[in-house]
FIVOVO-905847 format. One record per atom (N, C-alpha, C): residue in three letters; atom name; x, y, z. Coordinates in steps of 0.001 Angstrom, whole numbers. Layout:
(r ala; CA; (X; Y; Z))
...
end
This chain:
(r unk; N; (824; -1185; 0))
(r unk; CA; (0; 0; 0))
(r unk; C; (873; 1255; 0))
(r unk; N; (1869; 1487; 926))
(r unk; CA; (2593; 2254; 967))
(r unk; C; (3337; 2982; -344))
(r unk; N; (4036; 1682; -1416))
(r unk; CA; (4890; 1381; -2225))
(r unk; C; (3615; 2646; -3038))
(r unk; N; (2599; 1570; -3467))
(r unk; CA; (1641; 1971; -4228))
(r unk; C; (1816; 3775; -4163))
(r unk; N; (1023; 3955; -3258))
(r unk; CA; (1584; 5596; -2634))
(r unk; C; (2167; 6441; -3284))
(r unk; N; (3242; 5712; -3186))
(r unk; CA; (5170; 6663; -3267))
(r unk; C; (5048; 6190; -5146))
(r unk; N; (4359; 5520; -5935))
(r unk; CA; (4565; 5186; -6959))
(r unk; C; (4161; 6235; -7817))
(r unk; N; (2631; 6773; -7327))
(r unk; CA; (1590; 7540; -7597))
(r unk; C; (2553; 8646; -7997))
(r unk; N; (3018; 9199; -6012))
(r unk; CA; (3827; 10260; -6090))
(r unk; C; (5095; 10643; -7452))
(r unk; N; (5537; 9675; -7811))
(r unk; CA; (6754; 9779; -8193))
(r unk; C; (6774; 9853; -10177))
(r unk; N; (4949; 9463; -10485))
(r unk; CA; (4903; 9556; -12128))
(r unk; C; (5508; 10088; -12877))
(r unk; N; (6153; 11384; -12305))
(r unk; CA; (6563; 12446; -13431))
(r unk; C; (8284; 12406; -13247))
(r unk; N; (8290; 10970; -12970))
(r unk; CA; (9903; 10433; -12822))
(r unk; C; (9483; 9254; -14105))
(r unk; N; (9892; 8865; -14974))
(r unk; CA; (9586; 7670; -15909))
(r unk; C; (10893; 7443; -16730))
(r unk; N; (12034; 8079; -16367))
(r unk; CA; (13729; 7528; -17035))
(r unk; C; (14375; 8025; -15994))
(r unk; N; (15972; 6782; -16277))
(r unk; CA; (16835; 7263; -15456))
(r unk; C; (17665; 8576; -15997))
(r unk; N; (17424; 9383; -17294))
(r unk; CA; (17634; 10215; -17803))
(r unk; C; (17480; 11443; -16884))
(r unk; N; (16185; 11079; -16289))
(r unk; CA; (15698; 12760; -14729))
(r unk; C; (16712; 12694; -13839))
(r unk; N; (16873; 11684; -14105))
(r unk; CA; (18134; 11775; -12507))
(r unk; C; (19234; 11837; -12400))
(r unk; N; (20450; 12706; -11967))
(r unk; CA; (21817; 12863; -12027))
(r unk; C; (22300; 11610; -10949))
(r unk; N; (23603; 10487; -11609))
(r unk; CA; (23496; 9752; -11183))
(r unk; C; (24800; 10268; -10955))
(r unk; N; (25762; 10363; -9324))
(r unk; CA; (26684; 11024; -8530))
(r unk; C; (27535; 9928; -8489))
(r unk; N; (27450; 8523; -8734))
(r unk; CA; (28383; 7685; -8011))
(r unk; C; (28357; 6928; -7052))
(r unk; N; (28664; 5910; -6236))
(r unk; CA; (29041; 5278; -5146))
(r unk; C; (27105; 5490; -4280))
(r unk; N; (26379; 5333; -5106))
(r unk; CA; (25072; 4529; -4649))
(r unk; C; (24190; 6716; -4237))
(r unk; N; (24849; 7769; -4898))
(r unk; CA; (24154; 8601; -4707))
(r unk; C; (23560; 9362; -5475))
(r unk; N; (22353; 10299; -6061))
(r unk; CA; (21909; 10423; -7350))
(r unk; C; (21307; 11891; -6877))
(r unk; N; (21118; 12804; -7732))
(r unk; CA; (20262; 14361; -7455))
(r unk; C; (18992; 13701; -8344))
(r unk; N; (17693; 13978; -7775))
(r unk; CA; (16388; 13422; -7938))
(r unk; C; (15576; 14886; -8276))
(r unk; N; (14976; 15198; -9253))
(r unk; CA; (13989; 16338; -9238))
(r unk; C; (12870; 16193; -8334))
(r unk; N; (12491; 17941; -7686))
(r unk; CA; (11263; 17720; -7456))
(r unk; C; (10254; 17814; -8720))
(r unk; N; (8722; 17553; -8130))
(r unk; CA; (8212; 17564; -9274))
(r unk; C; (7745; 18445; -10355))
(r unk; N; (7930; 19759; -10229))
(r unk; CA; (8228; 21230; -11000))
(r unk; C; (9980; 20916; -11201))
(r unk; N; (10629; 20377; -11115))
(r unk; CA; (12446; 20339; -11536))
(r unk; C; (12578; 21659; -10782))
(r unk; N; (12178; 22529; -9932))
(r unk; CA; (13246; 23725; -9301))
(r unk; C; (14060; 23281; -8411))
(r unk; N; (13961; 21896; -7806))
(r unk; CA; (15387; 21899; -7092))
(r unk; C; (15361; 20345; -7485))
(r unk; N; (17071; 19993; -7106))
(r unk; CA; (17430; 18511; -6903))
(r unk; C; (17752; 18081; -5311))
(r unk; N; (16997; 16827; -5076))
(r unk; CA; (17688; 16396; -3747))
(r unk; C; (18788; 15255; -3869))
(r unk; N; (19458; 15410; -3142))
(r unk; CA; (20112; 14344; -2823))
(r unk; C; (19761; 13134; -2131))
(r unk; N; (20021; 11909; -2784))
(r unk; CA; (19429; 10345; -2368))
(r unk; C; (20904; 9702; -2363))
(r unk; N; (21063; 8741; -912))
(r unk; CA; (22156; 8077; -978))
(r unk; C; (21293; 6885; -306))
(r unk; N; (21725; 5467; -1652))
(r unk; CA; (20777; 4661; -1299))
(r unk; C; (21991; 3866; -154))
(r unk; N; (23038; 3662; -112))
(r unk; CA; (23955; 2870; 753))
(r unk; C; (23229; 3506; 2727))
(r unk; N; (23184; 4493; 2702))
(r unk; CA; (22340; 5086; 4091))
(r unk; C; (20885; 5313; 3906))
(r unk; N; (20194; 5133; 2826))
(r unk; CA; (19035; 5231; 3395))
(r unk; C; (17979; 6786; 3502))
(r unk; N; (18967; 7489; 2526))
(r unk; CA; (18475; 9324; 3318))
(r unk; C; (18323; 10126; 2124))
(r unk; N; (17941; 11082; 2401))
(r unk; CA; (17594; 11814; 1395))
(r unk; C; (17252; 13415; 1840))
(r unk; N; (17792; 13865; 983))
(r unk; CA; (18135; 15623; 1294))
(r unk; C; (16408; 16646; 1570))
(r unk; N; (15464; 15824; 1659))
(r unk; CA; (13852; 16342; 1577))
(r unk; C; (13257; 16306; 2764))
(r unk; N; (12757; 17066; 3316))
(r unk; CA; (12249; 16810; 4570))
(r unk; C; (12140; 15630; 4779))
(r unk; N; (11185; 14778; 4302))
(r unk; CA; (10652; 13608; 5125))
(r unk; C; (11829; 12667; 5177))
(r unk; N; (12694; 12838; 4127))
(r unk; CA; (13857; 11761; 4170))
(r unk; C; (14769; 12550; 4914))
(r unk; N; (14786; 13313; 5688))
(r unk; CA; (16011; 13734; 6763))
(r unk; C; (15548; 13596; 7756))
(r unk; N; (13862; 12818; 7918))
(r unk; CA; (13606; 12501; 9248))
(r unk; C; (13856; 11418; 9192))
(r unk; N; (14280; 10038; 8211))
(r unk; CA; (14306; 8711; 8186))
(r unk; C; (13288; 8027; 7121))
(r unk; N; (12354; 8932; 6909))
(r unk; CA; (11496; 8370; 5704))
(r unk; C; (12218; 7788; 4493))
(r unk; N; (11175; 6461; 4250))
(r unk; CA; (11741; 6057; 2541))
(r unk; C; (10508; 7200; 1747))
(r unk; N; (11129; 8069; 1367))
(r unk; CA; (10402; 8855; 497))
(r unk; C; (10286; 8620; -890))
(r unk; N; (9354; 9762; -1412))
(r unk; CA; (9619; 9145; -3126))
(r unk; C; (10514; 9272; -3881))
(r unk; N; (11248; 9885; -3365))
(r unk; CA; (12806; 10550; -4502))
(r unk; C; (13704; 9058; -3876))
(r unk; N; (13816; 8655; -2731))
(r unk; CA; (14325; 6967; -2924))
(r unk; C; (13333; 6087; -3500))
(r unk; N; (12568; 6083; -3981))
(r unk; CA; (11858; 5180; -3997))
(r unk; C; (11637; 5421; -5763))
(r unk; N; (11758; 6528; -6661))
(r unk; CA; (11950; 6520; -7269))
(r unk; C; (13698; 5985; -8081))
(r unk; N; (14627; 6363; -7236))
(r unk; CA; (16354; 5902; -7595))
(r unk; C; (16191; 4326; -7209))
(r unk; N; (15132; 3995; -6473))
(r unk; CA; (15289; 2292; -6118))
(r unk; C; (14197; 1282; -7454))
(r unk; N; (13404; 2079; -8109))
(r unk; CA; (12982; 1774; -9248))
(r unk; C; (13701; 1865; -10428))
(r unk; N; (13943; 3021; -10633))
(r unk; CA; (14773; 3230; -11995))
(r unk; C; (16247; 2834; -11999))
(r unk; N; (16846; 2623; -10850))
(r unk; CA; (18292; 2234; -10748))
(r unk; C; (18048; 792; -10208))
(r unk; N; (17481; 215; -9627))
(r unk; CA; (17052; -892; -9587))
(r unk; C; (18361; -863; -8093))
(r unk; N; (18230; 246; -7459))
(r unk; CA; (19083; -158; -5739))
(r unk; C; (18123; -427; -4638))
(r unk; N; (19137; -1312; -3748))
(r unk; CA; (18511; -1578; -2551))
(r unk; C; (18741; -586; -1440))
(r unk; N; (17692; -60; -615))
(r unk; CA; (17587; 965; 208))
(r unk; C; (17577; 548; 1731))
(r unk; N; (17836; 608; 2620))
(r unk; CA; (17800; -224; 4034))
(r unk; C; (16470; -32; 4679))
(r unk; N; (16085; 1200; 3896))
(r unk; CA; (14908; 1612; 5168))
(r unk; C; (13524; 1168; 4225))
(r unk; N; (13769; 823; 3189))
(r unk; CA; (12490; 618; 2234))
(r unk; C; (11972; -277; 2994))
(r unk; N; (10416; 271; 2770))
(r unk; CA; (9182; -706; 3465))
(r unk; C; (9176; -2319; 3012))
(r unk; N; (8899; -3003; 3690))
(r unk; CA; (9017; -4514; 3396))
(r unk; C; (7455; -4834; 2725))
(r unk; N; (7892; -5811; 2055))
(r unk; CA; (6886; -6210; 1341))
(r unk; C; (5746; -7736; 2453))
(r unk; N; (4356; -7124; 2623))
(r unk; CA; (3091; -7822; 3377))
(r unk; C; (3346; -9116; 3332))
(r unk; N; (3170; -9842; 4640))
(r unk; CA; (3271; -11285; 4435))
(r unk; C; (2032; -12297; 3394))
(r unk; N; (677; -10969; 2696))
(r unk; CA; (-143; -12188; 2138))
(r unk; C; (512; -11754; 745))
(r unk; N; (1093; -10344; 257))
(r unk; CA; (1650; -10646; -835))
(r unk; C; (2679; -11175; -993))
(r unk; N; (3857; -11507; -24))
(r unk; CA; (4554; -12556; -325))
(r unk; C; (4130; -13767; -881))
(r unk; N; (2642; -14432; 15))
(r unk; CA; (2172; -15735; -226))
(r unk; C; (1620; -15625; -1994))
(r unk; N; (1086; -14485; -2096))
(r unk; CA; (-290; -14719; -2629))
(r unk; C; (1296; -14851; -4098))
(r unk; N; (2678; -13764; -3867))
(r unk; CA; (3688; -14365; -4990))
(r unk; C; (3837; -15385; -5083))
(r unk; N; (4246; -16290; -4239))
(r unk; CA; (4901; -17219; -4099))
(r unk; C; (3667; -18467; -4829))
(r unk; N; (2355; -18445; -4629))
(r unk; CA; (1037; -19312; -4635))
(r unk; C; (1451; -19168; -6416))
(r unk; N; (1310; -18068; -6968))
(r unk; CA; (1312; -17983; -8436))
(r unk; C; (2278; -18397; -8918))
(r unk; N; (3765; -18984; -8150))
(r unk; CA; (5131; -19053; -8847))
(r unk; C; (4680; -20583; -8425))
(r unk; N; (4425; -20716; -7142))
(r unk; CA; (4343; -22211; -6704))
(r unk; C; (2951; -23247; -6965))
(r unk; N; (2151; -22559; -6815))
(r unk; CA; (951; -23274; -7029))
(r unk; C; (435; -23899; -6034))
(r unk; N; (-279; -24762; -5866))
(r unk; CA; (-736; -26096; -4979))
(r unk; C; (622; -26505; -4001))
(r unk; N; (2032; -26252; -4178))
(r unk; CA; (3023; -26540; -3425))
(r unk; C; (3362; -25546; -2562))
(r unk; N; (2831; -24233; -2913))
(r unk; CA; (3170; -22995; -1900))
(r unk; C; (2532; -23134; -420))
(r unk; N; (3710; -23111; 390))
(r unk; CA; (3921; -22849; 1763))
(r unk; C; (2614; -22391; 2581))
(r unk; N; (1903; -22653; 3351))
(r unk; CA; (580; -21512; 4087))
(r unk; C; (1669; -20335; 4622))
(r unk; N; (410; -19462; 4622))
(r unk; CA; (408; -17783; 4796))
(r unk; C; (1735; -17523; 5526))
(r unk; N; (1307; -18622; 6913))
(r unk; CA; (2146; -18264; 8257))
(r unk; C; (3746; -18616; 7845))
(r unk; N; (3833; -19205; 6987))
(r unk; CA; (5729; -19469; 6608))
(r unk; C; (6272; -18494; 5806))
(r unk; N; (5224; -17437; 5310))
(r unk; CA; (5991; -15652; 4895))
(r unk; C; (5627; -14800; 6194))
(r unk; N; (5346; -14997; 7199))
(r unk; CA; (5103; -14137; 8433))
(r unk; C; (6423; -13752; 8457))
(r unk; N; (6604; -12438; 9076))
(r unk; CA; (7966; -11587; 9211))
(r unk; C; (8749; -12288; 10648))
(r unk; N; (10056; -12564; 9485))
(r unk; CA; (11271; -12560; 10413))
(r unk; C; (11929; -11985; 11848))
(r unk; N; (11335; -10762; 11357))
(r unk; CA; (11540; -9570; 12493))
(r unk; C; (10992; -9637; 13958))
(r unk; N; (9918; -10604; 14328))
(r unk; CA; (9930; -10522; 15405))
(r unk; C; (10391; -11647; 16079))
(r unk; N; (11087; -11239; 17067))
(r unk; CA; (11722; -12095; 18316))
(r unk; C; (11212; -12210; 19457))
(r unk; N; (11565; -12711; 20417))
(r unk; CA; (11220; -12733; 21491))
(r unk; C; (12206; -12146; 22498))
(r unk; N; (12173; -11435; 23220))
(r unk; CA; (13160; -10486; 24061))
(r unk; C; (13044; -10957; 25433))
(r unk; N; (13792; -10811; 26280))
(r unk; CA; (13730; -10836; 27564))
(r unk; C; (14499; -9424; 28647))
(r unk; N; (13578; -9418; 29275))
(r unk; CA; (13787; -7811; 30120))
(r unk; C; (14792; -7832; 31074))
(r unk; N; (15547; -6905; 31256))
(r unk; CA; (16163; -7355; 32499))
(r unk; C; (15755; -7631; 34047))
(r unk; N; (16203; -8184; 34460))
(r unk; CA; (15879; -8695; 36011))
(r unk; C; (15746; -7620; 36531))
(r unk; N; (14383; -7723; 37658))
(r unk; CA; (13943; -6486; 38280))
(r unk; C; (14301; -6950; 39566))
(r unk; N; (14981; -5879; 40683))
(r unk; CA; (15423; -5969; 41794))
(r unk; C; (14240; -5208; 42855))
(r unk; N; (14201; -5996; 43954))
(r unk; CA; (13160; -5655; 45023))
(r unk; C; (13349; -5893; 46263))
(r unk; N; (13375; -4890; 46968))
(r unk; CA; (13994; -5342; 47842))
(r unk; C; (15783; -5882; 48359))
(r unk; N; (16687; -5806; 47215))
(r unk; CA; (17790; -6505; 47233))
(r unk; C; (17727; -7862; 46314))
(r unk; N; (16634; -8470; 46286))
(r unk; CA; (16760; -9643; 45685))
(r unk; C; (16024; -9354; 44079))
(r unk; N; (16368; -10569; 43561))
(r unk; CA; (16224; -10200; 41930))
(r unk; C; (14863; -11098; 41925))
(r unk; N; (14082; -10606; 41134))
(r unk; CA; (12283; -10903; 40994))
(r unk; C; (12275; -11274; 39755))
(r unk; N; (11539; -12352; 39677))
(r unk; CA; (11460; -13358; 38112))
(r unk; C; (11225; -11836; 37395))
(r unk; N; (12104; -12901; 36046))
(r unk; CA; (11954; -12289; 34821))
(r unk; C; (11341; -12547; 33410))
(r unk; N; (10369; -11429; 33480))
(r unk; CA; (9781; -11738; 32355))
(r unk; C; (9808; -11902; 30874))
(r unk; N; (8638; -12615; 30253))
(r unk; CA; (9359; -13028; 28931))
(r unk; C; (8312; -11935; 27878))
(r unk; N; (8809; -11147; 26932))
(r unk; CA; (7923; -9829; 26323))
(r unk; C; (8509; -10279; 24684))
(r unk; N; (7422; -10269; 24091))
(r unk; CA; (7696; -10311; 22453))
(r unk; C; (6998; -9025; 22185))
(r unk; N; (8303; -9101; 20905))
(r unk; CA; (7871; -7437; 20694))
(r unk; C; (8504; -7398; 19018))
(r unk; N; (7948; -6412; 18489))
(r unk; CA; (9002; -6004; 17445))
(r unk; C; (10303; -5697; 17351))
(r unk; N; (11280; -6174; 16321))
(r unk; CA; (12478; -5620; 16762))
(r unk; C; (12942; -4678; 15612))
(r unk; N; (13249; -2919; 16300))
(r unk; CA; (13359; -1913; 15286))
(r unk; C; (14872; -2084; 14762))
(r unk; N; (14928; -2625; 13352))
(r unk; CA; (16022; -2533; 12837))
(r unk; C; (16779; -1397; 12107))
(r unk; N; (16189; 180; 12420))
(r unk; CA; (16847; 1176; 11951))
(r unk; C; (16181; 1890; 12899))
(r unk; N; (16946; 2545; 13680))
(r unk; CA; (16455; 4045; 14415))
(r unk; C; (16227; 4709; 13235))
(r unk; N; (14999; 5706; 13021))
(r unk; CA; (14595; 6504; 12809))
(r unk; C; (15115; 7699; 12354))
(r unk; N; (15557; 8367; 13629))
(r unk; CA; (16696; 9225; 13545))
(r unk; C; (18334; 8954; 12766))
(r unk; N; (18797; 8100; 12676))
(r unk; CA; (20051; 7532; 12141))
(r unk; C; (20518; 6217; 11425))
(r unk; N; (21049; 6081; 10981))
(r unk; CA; (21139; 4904; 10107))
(r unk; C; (22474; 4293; 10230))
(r unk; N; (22683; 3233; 10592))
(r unk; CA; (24375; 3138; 11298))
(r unk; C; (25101; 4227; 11494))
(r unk; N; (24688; 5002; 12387))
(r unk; CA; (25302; 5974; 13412))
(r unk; C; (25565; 7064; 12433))
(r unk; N; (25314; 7336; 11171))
(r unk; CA; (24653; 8570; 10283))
(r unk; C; (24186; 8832; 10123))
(r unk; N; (23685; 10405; 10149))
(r unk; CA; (22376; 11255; 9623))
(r unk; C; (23060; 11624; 8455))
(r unk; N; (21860; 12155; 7201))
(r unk; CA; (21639; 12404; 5867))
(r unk; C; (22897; 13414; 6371))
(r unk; N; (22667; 14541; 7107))
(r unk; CA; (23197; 15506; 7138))
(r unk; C; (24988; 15815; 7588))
(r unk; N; (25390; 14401; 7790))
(r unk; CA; (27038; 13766; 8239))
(r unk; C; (26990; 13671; 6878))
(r unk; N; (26805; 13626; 5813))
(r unk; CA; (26930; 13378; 4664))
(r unk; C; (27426; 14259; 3115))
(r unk; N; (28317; 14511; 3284))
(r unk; CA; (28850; 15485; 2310))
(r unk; C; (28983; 14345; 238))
(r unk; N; (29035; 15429; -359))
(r unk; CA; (28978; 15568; -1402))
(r unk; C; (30312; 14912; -1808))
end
């Protein structure tokens, strides 16, 4: 749904001709009037536009990850029924149920030991999501550590 979205957004991108391609995974992306270019570096994940200097996969990556055909870290993952419902059309009658494309990502965590009194009080067991990119930074870089 998301993808869909950012696809909409990005129409008046349709060659890699719009886009100045910089080198070493970074490209200047038009907005959609061409008065400015942002900067997209798909190796971090960022992008010189508001929403991508907060951590967003925006459309100016999401356009360099179409037309350049790169992988982005922060790009949205693809739904566990369209995984299946791929996999059903490639596989057929042999494809896997739903629950064997369920996401990888969650684990099971354990909290640390809570102290009471001096003594340590069972510890509990919490499943949760596990965030594989802060938001704010992307292996310990912001867009903005990022020179030209």
């Amino acid at each position: 749904m998301a993808l869909e979205k950012l696809s909409r957004k990005v129409s008046y991108l349709t060659s890699c001709d719009q886009i100045d391609d910089m080198c070493e995974n970074r490209y200047g992306v038009p907005n959609s009037d061409s008065t400015e270019k942002y900067d997209v570096d798909a190796t971090l994940g960022c992008c010189s536009c508001k929403a991508g200097m907060f951590g967003k996969f925006c459309k100016h990556q999401f356009a360099v990850m179409i037309l350049f055909q790169e992988a982005f870290p922060n790009a949205p993952g693809v739904a566990a029924d369209t995984r299946h419902s791929i996999a059903y059309i490639a596989l057929g009658e042999s494809c896997p149920p739903l629950h064997f494309y369920n996401s990888f990502q969650t684990a099971t965590m354990l909290e640390r030991p809570r102290y009471q009194n001096g003594s340590e009080t069972e510890q509990n067991t919490v499943t949760t999501e596990v965030e594989l990119l802060d938001p704010n930074s992307v292996h310990g870089a912001s867009c903005s550590d990022v020179t030209p």
